[in-house]
GUDO-86579 format. One record per residue: residue in three letters; x, y, z of N, C-alpha, C in turn. Coordinates in steps of 0.02 Angstrom, whole numbers, plus 32768, in hexadecimal, padded with zeros to 4 digits. Example, Ala and Ser with C-alpha at 12.3 -4.5 7.8 and 13.67 -1.06 7.14 Angstrom:
! residues 2
ALA82947EE4818682677F1F818682947F5B8186;SER82827F90816282AC7FCB816582858002818A;
***
This chain:
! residues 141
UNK9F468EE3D82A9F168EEFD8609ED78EC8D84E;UNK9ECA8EC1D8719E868E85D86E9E528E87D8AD;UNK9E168EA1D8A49DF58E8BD8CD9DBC8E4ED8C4;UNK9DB28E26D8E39D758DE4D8E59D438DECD90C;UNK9D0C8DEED8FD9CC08DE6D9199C9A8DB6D8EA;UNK9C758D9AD9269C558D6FD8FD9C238D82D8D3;UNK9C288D67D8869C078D79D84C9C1F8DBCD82B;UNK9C618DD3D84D9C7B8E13D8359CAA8E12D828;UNK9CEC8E29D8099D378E14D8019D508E7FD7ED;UNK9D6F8E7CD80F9D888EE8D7E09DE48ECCD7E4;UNK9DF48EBBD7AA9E3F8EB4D7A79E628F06D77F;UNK9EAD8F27D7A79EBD8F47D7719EF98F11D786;UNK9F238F1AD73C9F698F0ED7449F928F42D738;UNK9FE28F19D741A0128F57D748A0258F82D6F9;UNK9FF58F66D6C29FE98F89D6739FBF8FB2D68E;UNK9F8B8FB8D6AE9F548FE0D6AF9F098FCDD6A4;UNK9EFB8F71D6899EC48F60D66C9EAD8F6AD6B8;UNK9E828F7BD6A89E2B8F84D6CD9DFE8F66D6BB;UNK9DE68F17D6F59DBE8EF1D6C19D838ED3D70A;UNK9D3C8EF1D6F59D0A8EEDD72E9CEA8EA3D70C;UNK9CE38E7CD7329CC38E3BD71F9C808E3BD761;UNK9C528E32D7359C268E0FD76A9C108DD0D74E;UNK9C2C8D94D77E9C278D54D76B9BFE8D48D735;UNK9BB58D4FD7529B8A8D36D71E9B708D59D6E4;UNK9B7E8D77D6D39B4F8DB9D6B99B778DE8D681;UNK9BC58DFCD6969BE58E28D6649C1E8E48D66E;UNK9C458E4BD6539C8A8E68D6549C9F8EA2D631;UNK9CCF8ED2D64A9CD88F0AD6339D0D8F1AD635;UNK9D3F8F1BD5EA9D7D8F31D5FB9D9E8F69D5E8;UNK9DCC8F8BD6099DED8FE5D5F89E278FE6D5F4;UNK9E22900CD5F09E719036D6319E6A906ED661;UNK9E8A904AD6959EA09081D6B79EAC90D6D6AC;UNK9ECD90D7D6879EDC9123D6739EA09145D642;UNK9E679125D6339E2D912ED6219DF6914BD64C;UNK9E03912AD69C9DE5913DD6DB9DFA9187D6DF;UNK9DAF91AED6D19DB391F8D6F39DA29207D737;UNK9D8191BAD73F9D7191E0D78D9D459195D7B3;UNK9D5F918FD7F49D4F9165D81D9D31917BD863;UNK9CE19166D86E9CE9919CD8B59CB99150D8D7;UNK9CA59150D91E9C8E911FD9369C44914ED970;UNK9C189142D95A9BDB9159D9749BC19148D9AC;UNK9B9B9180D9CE9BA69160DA149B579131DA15;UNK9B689108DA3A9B0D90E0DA499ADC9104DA31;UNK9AA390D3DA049A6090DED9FD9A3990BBDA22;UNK99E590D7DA2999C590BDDA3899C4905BDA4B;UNK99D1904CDA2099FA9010DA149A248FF4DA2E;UNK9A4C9009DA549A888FF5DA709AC98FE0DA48;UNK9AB68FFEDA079AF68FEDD9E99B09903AD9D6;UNK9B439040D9C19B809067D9B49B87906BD964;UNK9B8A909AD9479B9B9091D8EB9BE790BBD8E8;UNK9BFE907AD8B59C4890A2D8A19C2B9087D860;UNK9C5990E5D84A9C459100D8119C8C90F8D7EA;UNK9C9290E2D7B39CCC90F1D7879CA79116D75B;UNK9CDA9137D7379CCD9173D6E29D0D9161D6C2;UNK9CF8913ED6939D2D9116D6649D1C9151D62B;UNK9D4A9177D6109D3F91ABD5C59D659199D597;UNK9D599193D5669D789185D5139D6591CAD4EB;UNK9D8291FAD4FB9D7D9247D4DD9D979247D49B;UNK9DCF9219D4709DEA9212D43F9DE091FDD40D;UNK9DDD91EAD3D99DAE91C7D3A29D8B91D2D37E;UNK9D6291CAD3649D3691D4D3199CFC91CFD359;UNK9CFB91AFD3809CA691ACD3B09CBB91A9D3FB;UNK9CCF91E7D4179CD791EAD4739C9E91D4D487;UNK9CA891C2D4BA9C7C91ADD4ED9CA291B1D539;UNK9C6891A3D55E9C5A9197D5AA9C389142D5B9;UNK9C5E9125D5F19C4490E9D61A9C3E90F8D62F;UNK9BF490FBD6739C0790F0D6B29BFC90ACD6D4;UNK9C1190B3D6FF9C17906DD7279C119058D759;UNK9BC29056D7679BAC9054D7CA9BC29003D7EA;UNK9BD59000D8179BD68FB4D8349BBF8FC3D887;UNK9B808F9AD8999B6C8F97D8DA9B958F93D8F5;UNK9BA98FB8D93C9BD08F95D96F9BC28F88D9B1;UNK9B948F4DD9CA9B888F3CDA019BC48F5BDA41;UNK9B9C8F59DA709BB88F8EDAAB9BEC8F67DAC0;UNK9BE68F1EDAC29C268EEBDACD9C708EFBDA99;UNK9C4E8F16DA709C908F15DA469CBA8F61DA3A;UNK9C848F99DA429CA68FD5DA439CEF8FDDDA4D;UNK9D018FBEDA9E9D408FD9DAA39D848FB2DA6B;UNK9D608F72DA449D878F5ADA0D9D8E8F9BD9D3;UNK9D5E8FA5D9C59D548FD1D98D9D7A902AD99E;UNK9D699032D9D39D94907AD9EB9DEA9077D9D8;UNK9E04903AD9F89E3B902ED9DC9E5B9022D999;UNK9E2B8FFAD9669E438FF8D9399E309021D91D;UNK9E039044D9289DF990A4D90F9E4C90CCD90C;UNK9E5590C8D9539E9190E7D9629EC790C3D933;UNK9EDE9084D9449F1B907AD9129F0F90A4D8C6;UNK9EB6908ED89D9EC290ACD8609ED890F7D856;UNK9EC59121D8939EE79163D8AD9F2C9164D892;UNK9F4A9131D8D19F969145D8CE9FC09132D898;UNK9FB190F2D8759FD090C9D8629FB990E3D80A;UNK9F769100D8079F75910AD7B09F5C9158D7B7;UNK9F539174D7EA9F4091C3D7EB9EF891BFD7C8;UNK9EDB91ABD7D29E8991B9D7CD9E7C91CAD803;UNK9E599211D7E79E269249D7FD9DFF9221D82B;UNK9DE49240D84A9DA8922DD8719D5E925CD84C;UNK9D5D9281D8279D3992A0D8069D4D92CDD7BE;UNK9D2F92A5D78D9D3F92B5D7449D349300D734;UNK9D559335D71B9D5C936FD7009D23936DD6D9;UNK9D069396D6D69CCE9387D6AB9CA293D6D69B;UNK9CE093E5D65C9CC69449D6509C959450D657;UNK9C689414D62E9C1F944CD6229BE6942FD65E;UNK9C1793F9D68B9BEC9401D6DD9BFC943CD705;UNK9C379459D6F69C5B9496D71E9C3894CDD711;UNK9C2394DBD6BC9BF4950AD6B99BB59510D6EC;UNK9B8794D5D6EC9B5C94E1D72A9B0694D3D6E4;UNK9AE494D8D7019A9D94C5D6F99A939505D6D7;UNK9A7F94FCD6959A67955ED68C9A18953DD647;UNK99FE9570D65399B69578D63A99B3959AD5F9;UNK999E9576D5C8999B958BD582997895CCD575;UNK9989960AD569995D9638D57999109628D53E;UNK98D6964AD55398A39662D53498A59667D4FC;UNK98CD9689D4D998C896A3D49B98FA967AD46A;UNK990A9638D48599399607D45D992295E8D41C;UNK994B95E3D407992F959DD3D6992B9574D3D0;UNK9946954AD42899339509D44598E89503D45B;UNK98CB952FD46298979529D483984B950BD447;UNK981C94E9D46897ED94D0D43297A394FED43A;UNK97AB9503D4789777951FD49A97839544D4D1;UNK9785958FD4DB978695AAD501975595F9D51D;UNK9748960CD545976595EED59C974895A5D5AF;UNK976F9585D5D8975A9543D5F59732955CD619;UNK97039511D61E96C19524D65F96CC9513D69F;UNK96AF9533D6CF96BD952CD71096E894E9D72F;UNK96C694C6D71796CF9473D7229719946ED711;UNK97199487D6D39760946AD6AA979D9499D6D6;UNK978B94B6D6EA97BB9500D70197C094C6D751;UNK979894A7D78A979294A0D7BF97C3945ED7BB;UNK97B29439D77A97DA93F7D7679825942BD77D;UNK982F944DD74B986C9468D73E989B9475D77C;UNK987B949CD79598909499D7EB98A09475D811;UNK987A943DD81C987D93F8D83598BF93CBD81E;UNK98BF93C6D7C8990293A9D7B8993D93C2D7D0;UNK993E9409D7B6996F9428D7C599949434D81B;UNK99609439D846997C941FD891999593ECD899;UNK996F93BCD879997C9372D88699D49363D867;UNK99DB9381D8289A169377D8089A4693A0D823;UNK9A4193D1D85C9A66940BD86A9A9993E8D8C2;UNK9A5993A6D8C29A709398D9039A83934CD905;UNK9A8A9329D8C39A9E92E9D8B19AED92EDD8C6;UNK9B1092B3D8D99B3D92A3D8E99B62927DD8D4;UNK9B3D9268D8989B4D9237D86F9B389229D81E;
***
């Protein structure tokens, strides 16, 4: 599978390599079966579209997480929806990575922790707090 845009290249083959080239600039290669999760974002301000890959290496002496945004101009979406879908059918990637301790949910270190440096937070810090936490409650991405 191969898609071409100019200054962009996303090849998998029928092994599984997963290899994002952007002409000028940098290349990135995986696997497929590494992909936890592929989802395609709807328009920003911008007029472009973000597809998201989550490449995980959970195994090893040092796991990690990639992620992997690539613009997608509004001309090209319906390219990218599709080859969304084949990586669907064809390698079973998720459209959204399992992710326990996102499933747990947002929770607040209590008061009396021994994370804490300084506590109670001040108004300010508490209003921040709020603010992020909406903001992160209603991200989509």
């Amino acid at each position: 599978m191969k898609l071409d845009w100019p200054d962009f290249e996303l090849t998998c083959d029928g092994n599984g390599s997963l290899t994002f080239l952007w002409r000028r600039h940098s290349r990135i290669e995986s696997h497929v079966g590494l992909c936890s999760g592929v989802r395609l974002l709807p328009q920003g301000s911008d007029g472009l579209s973000q597809w998201v890959f989550h490449l995980r290496f959970p195994k090893g002496p040092t796991p990690g997480l990639l992620v992997v945004r690539v613009d997608v101009p509004p001309d090209r979406l319906e390219e990218a929806q599709q080859y969304t879908d084949l990586l669907r059918r064809r390698f079973g990637v998720p459209e959204h990575a399992t992710d326990h301790a996102e499933e747990a949910g947002f929770q607040r270190v209590p008061l009396d922790g021994p994370e804490w440096i300084a506590a109670p937070a001040s108004a300010a810090s508490e209003e921040l707090f709020d603010a992020v936490t909406a903001r992160a409650e209603n991200d989509a991405g």
